[in-house]
Every structure is written in structure tokens, then in C-alpha cells.
N, C-alpha and C positions, 0 to 999 in steps of 0.2 A: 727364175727366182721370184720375182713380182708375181709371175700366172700363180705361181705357190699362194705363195702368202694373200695373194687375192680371193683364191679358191677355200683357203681357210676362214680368211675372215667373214667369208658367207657361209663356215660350218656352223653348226649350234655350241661348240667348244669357243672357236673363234672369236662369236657373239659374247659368249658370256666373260670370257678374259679378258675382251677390249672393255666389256663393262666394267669389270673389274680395275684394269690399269687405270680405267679415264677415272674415275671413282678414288682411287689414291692418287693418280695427279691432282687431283683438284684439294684434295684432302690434304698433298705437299705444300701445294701453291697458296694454300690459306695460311699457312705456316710460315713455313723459311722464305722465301727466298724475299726481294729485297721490295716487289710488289704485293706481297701479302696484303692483304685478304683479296686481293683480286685475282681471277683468273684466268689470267692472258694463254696459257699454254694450253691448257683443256676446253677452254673456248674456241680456241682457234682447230683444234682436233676433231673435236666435235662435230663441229659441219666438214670439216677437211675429209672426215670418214664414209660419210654419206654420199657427198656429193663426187669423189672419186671412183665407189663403188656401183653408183647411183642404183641405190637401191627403194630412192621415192618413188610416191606417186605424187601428181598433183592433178592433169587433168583441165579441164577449161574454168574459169572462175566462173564466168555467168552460169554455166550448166550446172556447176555443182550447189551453187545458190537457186537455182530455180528450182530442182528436182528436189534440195534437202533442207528449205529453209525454214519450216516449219520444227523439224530436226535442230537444226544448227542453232535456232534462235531458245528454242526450249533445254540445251544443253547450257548454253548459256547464262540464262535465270540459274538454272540448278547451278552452276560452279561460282556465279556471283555469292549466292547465300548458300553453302557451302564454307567458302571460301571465308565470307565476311561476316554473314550471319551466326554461323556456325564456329569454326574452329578461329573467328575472332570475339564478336560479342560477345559469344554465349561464354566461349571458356572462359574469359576477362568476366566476365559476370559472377564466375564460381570461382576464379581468383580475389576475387573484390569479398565475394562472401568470406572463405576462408581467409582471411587477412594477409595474403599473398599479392595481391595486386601492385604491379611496377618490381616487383622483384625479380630482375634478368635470370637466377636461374629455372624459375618455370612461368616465366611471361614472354612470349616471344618477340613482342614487340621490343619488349626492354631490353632483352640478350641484343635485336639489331640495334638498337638507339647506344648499347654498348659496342656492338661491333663498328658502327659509325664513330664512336668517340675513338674509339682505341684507332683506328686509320687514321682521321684527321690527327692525333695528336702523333701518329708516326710520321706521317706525310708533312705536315706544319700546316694544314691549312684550315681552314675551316669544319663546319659539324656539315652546316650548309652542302658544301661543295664535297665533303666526301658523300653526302647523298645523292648527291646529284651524279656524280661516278658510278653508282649502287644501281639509282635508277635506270640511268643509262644500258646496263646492263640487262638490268628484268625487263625493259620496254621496247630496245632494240636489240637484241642479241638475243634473249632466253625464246622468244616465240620461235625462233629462226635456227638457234642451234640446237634448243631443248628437241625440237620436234622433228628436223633433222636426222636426230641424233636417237631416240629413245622410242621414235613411232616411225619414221623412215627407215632408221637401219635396226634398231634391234628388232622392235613387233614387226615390222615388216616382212623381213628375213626369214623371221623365227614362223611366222604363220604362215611359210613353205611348206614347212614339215609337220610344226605343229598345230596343236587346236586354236580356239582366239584365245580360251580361257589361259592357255599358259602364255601364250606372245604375251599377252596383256598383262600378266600376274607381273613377266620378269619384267619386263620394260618399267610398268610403274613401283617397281621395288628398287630397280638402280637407280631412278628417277626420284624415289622420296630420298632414297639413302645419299645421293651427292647433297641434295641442299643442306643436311644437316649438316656435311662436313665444312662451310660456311665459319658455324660456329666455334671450333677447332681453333680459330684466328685467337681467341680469350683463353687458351693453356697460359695454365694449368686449370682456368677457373670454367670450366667448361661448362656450360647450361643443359646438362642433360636432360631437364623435363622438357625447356623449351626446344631442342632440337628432337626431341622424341615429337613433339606436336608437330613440327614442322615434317617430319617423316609422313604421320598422320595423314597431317592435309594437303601434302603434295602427292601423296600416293594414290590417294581418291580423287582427286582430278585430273590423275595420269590416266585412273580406268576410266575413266569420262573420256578425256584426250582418245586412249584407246578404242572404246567403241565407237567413236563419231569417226577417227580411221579408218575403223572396218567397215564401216557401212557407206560410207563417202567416196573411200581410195583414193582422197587429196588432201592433203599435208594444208592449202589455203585458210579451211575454214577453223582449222588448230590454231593456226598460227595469229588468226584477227581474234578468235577470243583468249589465247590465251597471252596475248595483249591488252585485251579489253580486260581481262580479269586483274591486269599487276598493276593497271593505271587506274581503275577503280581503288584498290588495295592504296596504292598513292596518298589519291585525294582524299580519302577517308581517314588515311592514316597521320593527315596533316592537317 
């Protein structure tokens, strides 16, 4: 039974349904249950999937920094301004024009600084400390389960059979499409612009993610910038 459902979940069917369920668990778990908006059960799946299956790579760290650093450091710059330059300043720039600016449903900082309020005042605690919970999350966890999870097991897997261009397409398509469901937590009042931007710019620095994967075959130097990238995002954002 286990060999089963092992043998499955390394099919391309397999891949794409566990995509799928982990994708509405998360999408639950921003919702109902009694930890909303956090997501204890699809975080814990997440790396539980990979690392059961072991379907990483990782590799030695100093070789993969000696041979690719020149690589690893210029992927980097790109998903910093990308990241912040781009699908923060710039669009906050064309919100600010259009007299949109600070409006949660197409500013994405706003929708989180809503999704922050709306926690602390479920939880009873602070704006503070529910950021600090949020944090926690993007700076210890997401480099480790994100990558794990959507360039370990699904690109991974999938670029057995298939091309990179398609490993890469699916992997950063479930990967923009879970963060939006984040925002989910604000039904009825949902911020569709801003979770459409968040799709956006987590799906191009999935393909980023993605080809430093292909070309590296260690999960390492994913995981330090795309930690380096949510603590930049941080302190800028504070």
C-alpha cells in the first residue's frame, strides 16, 4: 500500500493533485479553522512530502558556492529588484499615481498590513506580534518548505520526464497560486488586485528559483536567497 501511493506520488498525476490538495489545504487553513491565517497543517506537509520521498538534491555547500557563485550572486541582485524594485516600488509608484495608493484591495502591502490587523485582533494581541508570527514564517520556514516542496519535489520529480520549461512553468504556478490564498483570510472582502500581484511576483521568482535548481542541483543556494530576498522585503518594508 505505501510502495503504491509512493510510486504515485512520483507520477506526473501524483505531482500535480498533491499540488493541488496542498494548495486548498492552505487555502482552508487561511480560513476556518481556529489558527487562521496561519498555516500549521500545509507547512508541516510540505517538507513532510519531500523529505519522505527524498526527492532533493542538495549536494556539498562549499562546491556548489565555488563552481556557481558568480550565478548564485547575480540571481540574486535580479530577485532583490524584482522583488522590491519592481513589483514593490514601481507598482506603489502607479498606485500613488492613480490615487489607489494604501488601498488593501490593489496594494499589496495594505491587503498584508490588513491581513496583520485582522489576526491580531482574532488572536488578542498585538499588530506587532502578529508580524512577527508572519515573519517567522517567510524567514524560517518558507525557504525550507517553499523550496522543499515546489523545486525539490514537484520540478524535481517532474524534470524526470519532462522538459525544465514545463518542471519550471508547473512548480512556479502552484507556488504564485498558494501565496495568494493567504489573502482568503479577508472573506468576503478579498483583494483580488493585490493577490493577483502577489501571484505575479512570486511566480517570477519561482522561474528564477527554478533555473538556479536546474543548473546547481542543490536546494542550498534557494533556500539563502530566498531568505535573503523575505528579510530584505522586511526591513524595507518597515
Amino acid at each position: 500500500m505505501l510502495a503504491k501511493l509512493k510510486t504515485w506520488l512520483l507520477s506526473e498525476q501524483g505531482i500535480l493533485v498533491t499540488g493541488a490538495i496542498l494548495t486548498l489545504i492552505v487555502l482552508a487553513e487561511s480560513i476556518f479553522p481556529p489558527w487562521a491565517p496561519y498555516f500549521v497543517v500545509y507547512a508541516i506537509a510540505a517538507i513532510y512530502v519531500p523529505l519522505a520521498l527524498k526527492t532533493y538534491a542538495f549536494g556539498g555547500f562549499k562546491a556548489v558556492l565555488r563552481s556557481h557563485w558568480r550565478l548564485i550572486a547575480g540571481i540574486l541582485v535580479v530577485s532583490i529588484i524584482w522583488d522590491q524594485a519592481i513589483m514593490t516600488w514601481l507598482y506603489d509608484r502607479v498606485l500613488v499615481t492613480v490615487g489607489l495608493s494604501g488601498d488593501p484591495f490593489y496594494s499589496l502591502s495594505a491587503a498584508i498590513d490588513e491581513l496583520a490587523n485582522g489576526a491580531a485582533h482574532k488572536f488578542g494581541i498585538s499588530y506587532d506580534t502578529s508580524l512577527m508570527l508572519y515573519a517567522f514564517f517567510i524567514v524560517i520556514w518558507a525557504p525550507v518548505g517553499e523550496e522543499l516542496f515546489y523545486r525539490g519535489y514537484m520540478q524535481g520529480v517532474l524534470r524526470q520526464t519532462r522538459s525544465f520549461k514545463v518542471a519550471a512553468l508547473v512548480s512556479a504556478t502552484f507556488f504564485g497560486v498558494r501565496h495568494a490564498t493567504h489573502l482568503f483570510f479577508l472573506w468576503p472582502d478579498v483583494p483580488i488586485v493585490a493577490a493577483t500581484v502577489w501571484v505575479m511576483s512570486t511566480f517570477v521568482f519561482g522561474l528564477l528559483m527554478s533555473y538556479l535548481y536546474e543548473k546547481t542541483r542543490s536546494l542550498y543556494p534557494l533556500m539563502v536567497i530566498h531568505a535573503a530576498v523575505n528579510i530584505v522585503g522586511i526591513i524595507l518594508s518597515g
